[in-house]
N, C-alpha and C positions, 0 to 999 in steps of 0.2 A: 615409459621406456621406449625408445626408437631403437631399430632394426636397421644395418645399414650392412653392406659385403666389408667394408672399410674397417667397421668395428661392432663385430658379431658380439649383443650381449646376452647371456645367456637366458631363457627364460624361464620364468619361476613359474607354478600353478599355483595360481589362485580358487582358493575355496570361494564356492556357493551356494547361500543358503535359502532354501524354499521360504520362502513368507508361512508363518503359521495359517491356518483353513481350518475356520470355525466350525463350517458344514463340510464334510468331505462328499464328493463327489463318486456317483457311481462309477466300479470301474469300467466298462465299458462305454460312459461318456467318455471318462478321461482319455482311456486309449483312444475314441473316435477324433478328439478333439487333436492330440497329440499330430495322428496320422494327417489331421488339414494342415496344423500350422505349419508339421515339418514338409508336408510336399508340396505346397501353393504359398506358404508367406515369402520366401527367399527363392525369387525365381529369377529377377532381373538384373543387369549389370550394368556398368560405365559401357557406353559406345563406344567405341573409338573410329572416327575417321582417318579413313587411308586416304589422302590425299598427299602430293607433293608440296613441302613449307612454303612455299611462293601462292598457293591457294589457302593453305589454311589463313594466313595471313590476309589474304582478299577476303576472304569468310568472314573475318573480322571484324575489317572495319563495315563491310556491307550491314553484318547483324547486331553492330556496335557489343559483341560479349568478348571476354577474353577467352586466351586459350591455354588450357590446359593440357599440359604438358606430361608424362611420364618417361622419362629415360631412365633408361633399363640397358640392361645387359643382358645377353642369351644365359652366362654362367650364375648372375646375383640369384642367390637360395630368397635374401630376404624380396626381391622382385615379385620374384615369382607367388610367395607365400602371398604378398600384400594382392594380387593379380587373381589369387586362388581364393581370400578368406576377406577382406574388405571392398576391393572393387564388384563383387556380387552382393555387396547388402545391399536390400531394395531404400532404403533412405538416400542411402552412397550415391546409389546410381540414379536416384530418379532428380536428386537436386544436382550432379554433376552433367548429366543428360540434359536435364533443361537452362541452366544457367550457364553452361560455359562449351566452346565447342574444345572436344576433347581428342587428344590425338596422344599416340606413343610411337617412338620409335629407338631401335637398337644403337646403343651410338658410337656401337664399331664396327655399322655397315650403313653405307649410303649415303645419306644425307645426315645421318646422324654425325658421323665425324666432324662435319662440320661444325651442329648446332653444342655438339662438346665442348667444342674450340670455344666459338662464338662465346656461349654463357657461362663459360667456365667451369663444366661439370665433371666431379674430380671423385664422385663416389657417389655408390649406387644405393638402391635409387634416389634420382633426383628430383622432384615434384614442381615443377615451373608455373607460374602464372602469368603468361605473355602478351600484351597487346596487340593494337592491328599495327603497327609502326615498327613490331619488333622488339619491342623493350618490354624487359623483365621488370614485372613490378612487384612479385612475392613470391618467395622460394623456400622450401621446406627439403632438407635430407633424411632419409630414412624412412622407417615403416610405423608411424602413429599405430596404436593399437588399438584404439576407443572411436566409434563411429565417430562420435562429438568432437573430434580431433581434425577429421574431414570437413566437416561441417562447418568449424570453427574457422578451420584454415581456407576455405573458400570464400567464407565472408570476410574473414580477413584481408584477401586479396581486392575484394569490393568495394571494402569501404575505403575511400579518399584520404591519403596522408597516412594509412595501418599497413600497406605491403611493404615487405622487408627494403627494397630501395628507394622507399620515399623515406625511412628511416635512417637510411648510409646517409642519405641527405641531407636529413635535417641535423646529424650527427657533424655531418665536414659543416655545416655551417657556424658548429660552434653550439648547439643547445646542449646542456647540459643541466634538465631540470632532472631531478632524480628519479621521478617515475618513470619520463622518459628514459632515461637511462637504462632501466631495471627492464623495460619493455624493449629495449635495442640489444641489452644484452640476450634478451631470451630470442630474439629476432637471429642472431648470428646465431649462438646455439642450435635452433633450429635449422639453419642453414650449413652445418657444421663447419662454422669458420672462426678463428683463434679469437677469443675476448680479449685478452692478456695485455694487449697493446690500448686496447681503448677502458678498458679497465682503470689500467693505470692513470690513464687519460684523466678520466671523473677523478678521481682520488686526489692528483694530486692538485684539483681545482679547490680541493673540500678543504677547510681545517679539520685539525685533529680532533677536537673539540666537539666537532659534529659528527664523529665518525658513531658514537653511540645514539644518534636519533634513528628514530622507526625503520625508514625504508633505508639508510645508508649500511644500518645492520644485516637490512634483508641484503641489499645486496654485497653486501660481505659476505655473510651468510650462506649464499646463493651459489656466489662465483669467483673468491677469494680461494686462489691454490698455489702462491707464493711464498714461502715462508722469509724470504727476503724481501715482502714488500710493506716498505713504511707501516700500510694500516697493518699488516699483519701481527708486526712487531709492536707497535700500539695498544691494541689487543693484551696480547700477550702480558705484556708489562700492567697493564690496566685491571687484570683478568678479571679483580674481585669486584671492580666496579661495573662491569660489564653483568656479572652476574645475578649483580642484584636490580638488573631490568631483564635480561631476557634467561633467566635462572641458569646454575650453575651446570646442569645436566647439559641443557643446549650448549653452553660455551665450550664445556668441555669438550664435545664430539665435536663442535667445529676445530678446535685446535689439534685435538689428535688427528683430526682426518688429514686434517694438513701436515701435520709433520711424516704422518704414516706413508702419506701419498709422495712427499718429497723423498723417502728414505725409499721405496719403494722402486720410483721411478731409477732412482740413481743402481738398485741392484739392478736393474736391468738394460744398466746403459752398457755402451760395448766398451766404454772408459772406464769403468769398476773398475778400482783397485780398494784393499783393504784399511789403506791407510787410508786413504780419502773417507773410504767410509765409515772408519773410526772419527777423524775431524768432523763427518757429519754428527754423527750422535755426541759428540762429546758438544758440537753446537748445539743440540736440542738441550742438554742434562743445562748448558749456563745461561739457555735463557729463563730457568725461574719455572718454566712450568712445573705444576705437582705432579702432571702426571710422564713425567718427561720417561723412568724407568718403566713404566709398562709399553709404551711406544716403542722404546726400542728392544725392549723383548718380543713383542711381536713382529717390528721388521727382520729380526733375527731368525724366528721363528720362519717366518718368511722365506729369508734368505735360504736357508738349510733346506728348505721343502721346496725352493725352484732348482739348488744343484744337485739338487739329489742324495742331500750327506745326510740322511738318517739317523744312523748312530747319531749324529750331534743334535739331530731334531729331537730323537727320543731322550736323550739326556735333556734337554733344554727345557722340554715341556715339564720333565719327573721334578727340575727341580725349583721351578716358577709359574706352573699353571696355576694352583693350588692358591697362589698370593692375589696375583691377577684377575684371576676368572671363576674365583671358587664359588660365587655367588652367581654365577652367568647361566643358567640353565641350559641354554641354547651352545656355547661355546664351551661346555662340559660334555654333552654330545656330542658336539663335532671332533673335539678332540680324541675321547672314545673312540668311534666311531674310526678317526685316523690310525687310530695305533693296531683297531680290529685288522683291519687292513693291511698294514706294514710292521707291525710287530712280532718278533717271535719268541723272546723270551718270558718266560712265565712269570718272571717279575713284573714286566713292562706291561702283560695283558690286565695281571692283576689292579694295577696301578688304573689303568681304562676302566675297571669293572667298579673302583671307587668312583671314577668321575661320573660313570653311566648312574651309577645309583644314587646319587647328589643332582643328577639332574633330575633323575624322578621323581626324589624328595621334594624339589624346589617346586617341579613341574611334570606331572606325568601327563606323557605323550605318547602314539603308537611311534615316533619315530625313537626316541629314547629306550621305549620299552624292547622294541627291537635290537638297537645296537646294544643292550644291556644280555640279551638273549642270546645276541651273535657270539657276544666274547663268553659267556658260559658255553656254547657248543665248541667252543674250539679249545677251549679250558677241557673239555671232555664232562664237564656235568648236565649231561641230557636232557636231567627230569628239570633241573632251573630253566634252563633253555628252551623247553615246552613250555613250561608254565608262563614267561613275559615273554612269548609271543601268542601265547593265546590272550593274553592282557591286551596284546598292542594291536591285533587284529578286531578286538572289541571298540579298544578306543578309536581307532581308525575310522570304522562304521559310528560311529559318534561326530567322531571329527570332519565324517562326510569324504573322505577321503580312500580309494581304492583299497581294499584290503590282499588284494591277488598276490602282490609281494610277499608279502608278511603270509597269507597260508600257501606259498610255496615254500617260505623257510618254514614251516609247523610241519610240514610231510618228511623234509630233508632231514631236520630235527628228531622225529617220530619213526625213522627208517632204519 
């Protein structure tokens, strides 16, 4: 997941789990051991030289390394974050400190304005690999989150023929081997620059024929978000044969994802109108997909939940979640979970209190057990409402997961 000011994604927490310890450790080693690592292992960071571009560039070619670049902005949150939580890893810094000279500047003040211009940098932050000549030979947008991300992307900048503009390169020249391909498109990605166009490019080099071998899938797969394009509609029409190589579950989430995202995209263009956007779905229901009606119940559902119109959201869900999703454990709480929140009639809570309790069935969770608990306190039945959250604050500590939430609603609940 990359971080960028351009397109802020939200981020999710990930659980982690302690390795089982066969012998457990006293605790006051452990505590001793604790206090070294967290005060003395993470203490170093990327350097940065201040120097004027016209030097770091002398710098370069004298000490034959590239240069590493950070452009930033004074306002980027995700800048700053990467500045505060990756450039202090002692891995980070000690192989960006010795391998490259490394330099940042703001690039809407001073010499940065220029070097925006110059390398075309259009969103923050932008990660440059520059030579002593001035030429960008590998570039990365956003905020990698995984040490091995740095790491990667430095060696990538090293090794000859792998930075992203020896890749534009060998692309205008006409290669279009597929791996290649798959490795060029993940190069712009990275770079956050439009695939769409060279996409199309490989494709319509391919026959149709080939569009179902290994990596032609992957990269369909990958970065296929057209629904008007050739392989798209191929697919589609082919479905069944598609799914007896890369099985039917996968197929299916690639074709929904793309029809959801083109329905999606169009609610939120400032050209919405209704009609159109009936022509759109009623395009999804004729090309044959099976799951053409659940696709555009959820664009719908969509729709209603970005203008605000409630009343039609909560009708919409009461009378199609159930077909849909009633087997979704995860999208049975969320749902729930919705209605806790914006719902007030006692039918409509009641309706949430089935889906919270079908999730439980399916799957109990501290997060389910909760919103199961929410809508009994607001139903007014207290002692339910104690009891699955004292469930969910169990499971939670199970789940390894903070339980502070969940026993502030157990006091509110219990008051």
């Amino acid at each position: 997941m990359v971080l960028t000011s351009h397109n802020l994604y939200q981020l999710q927490r990930y659980k982690s789990k302690s390795p089982y310890m066969k012998n457990k450790l006293p605790f006051l080693t452990v505590l001793m051991m604790f206090t070294y690592l967290t005060g003395f292992s993470q203490n170093r960071s990327i350097t940065f030289i201040d120097k004027p571009w016209s030097e770091l560039l002398e710098q370069s070619k004298v000490q034959n390394k590239l240069i590493f670049l950070d452009a930033y902005t004074s306002w980027c949150g995700p800048c700053k974050w990467m500045a505060a939580n990756m450039f202090t890893k002692d891995s980070i810094a000690d192989y960006y400190n010795s391998t490259f000279i490394c330099a940042h500047f703001d690039m809407e003040k001073g010499e940065g304005l220029q070097l925006a211009q110059f390398y075309q940098v259009k969103a923050y932050p932008t990660l440059l690999f520059i030579n002593g000549a001035g030429e960008m030979v590998h570039k990365r947008v956003g905020v990698p989150q995984k040490t091995e991300d740095y790491l990667e992307m430095g060696k990538t900048a090293l090794t000859p023929g792998e930075g992203f503009s020896a890749y534009v390169k060998k692309f205008q020249e006409g290669n279009r081997d597929p791996q290649f391909i798959m490795n060029y498109l993940d190069r712009l990605q990275g770079a956050y620059m439009p695939i769409n166009e060279p996409l199309q490019q490989y494709f319509a080099s391919q026959k149709e024929s080939d569009l179902s071998n290994q990596v032609n899938w992957e990269i369909f797969y990958r970065y296929e978000t057209d629904m008007d394009a050739k392989e798209f509609v191929y697919v589609v029409q082919h479905q069944g044969e598609f799914e007896k190589l890369y099985t039917k579950k996968t197929v299916n989430i690639k074709i929904t994802n793309v029809f959801l995202q083109s329905l999606t995209s169009y609610t939120k263009s400032r050209s919405f109108t209704e009609e159109n956007y009936a022509k759109l779905k009623q395009k999804i229901r004729d090309s044959g997909f099976s799951e053409a009606d659940k696709v555009i119940f959820s664009s719908d559902l969509n729709l209603y939940q970005v203008k605000s119109d409630m009343p039609k959201f909560i009708d919409l869900a009461c009378s199609g979640f159930d077909k849909y999703y009633g087997s979704d454990y995860l999208m049975l709480n969320r749902m729930a979970y919705s209605f806790f929140q914006i719902a007030t009639e006692k039918k409509h809570l009641e309706k949430a209190v089935e889906w919270a309790k079908k999730s439980i069935e399916l799957r109990s969770t501290a997060e389910n057990n909760d919103t199961y608990a929410n809508l009994k306190f607001k139903l007014g039945e207290k002692s339910e409402a104690v009891k699955y959250e004292q469930a969910a604050i169990e499971l939670a500590k199970k789940e390894r997961l903070s339980p502070k939430q969940y026993e502030d609603n157990l006091k509110k609940f219990q008051e």
